[in-house]
N, C-alpha and C positions, 0 to 999 in steps of 0.2 A: 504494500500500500504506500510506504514511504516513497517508492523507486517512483512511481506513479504520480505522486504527489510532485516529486522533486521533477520528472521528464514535463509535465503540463506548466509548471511554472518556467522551468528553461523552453520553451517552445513559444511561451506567451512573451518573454522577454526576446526572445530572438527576429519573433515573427512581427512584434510591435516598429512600428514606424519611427525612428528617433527623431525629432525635428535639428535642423542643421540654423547657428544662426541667422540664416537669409529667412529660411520660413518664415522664425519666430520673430524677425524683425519687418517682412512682409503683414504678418499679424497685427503688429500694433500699425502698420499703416493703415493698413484695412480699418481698423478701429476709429483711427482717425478720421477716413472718409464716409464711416458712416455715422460718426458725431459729425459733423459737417453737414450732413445730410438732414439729418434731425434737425440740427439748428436752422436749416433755411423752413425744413417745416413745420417747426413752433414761432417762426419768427414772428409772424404776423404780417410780414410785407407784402407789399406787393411788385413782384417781379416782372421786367421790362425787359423783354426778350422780342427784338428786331422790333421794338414800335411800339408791339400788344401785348399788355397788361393780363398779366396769370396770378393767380394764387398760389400761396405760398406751397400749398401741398402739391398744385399743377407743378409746379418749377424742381419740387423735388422728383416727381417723379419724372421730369425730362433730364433733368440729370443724369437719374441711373439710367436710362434708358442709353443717355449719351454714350453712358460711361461704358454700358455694356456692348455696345456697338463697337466700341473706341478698343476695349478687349480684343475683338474680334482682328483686327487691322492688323497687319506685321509691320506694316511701316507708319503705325502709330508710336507705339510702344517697343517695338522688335518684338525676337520670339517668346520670351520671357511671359510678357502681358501682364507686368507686375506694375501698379501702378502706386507711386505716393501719393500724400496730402498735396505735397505743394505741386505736382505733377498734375492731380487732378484739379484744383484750382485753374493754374497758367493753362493746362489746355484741354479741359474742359467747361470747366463752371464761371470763365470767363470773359466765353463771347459767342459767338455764331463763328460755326465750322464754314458756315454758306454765304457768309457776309462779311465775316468780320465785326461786325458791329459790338460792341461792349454792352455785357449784361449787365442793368442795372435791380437797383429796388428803391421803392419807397419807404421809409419808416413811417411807421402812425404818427410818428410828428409831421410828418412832411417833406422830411429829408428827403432828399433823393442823392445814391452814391454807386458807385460800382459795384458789381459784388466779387471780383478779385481783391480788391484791399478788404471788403468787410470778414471775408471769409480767411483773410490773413491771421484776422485780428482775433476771431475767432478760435482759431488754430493753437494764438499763441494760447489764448484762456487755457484751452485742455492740456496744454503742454506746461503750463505753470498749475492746473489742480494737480493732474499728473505728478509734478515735483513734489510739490505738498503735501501729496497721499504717501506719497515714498518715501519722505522725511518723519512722519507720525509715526510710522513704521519700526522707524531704523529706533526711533526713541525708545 
């Protein structure tokens, strides 16, 4: 029963997938672009894409849409298709692939701004809670 016990456990350990630092650092990207995502769809704004005014939730889900598209490309991304924050920002969530044009938003104040810098700014937020949750930790 031991022998048994012991070949299932070296089988589970062998046959398990180890993640190599690129995965796990592909991971917390990925995490990042879907905080980003969230934040454009809690935002409350309203998003100016080529003209026409969407909603906050529309805009997210043209994003991923973009993004997943953008996947698909080899001479988006190369073969990899691994995509960062700031990658996905600069070229995606930054302008019209078919125009060129800069996506904006409005704030409920009335602001109106790019959403390349806001989603900078954004970025940084989660990368300094980030540090913060790490630091209570390490205490």
């Amino acid at each position: 029963m031991k022998i048994l016990s012991i070949l299932i456990i070296f089988s589970f350990l062998f046959s398990s997938p180890i993640l190599s630092k690129d995965d796990i650092q592909q991971g917390i990207e990925d995490q990042k672009v879907q905080f980003l995502l969230k934040s454009v769809e809690e935002s409350e704004a309203t998003f100016i894409r080529n003209g026409d005014e969407h909603q906050a939730k529309k805009a997210r889900q043209h994003l991923e849409s973009k993004m997943n598209m953008a996947r698909k490309m080899f001479w988006f991304f190369g073969p990899a298709k691994k995509i960062t924050a700031i990658e996905f920002i600069e070229k995606i969530a930054s302008e019209s692939s078919t125009t060129g044009e800069k996506y904006k938003l409005r704030l409920k104040s009335g602001e109106e701004m790019e959403t390349g810098p806001w989603l900078k700014e954004i970025l940084k937020e989660f990368k300094s809670s980030r540090e913060s949750t790490k630091e209570n930790k390490e205490k």
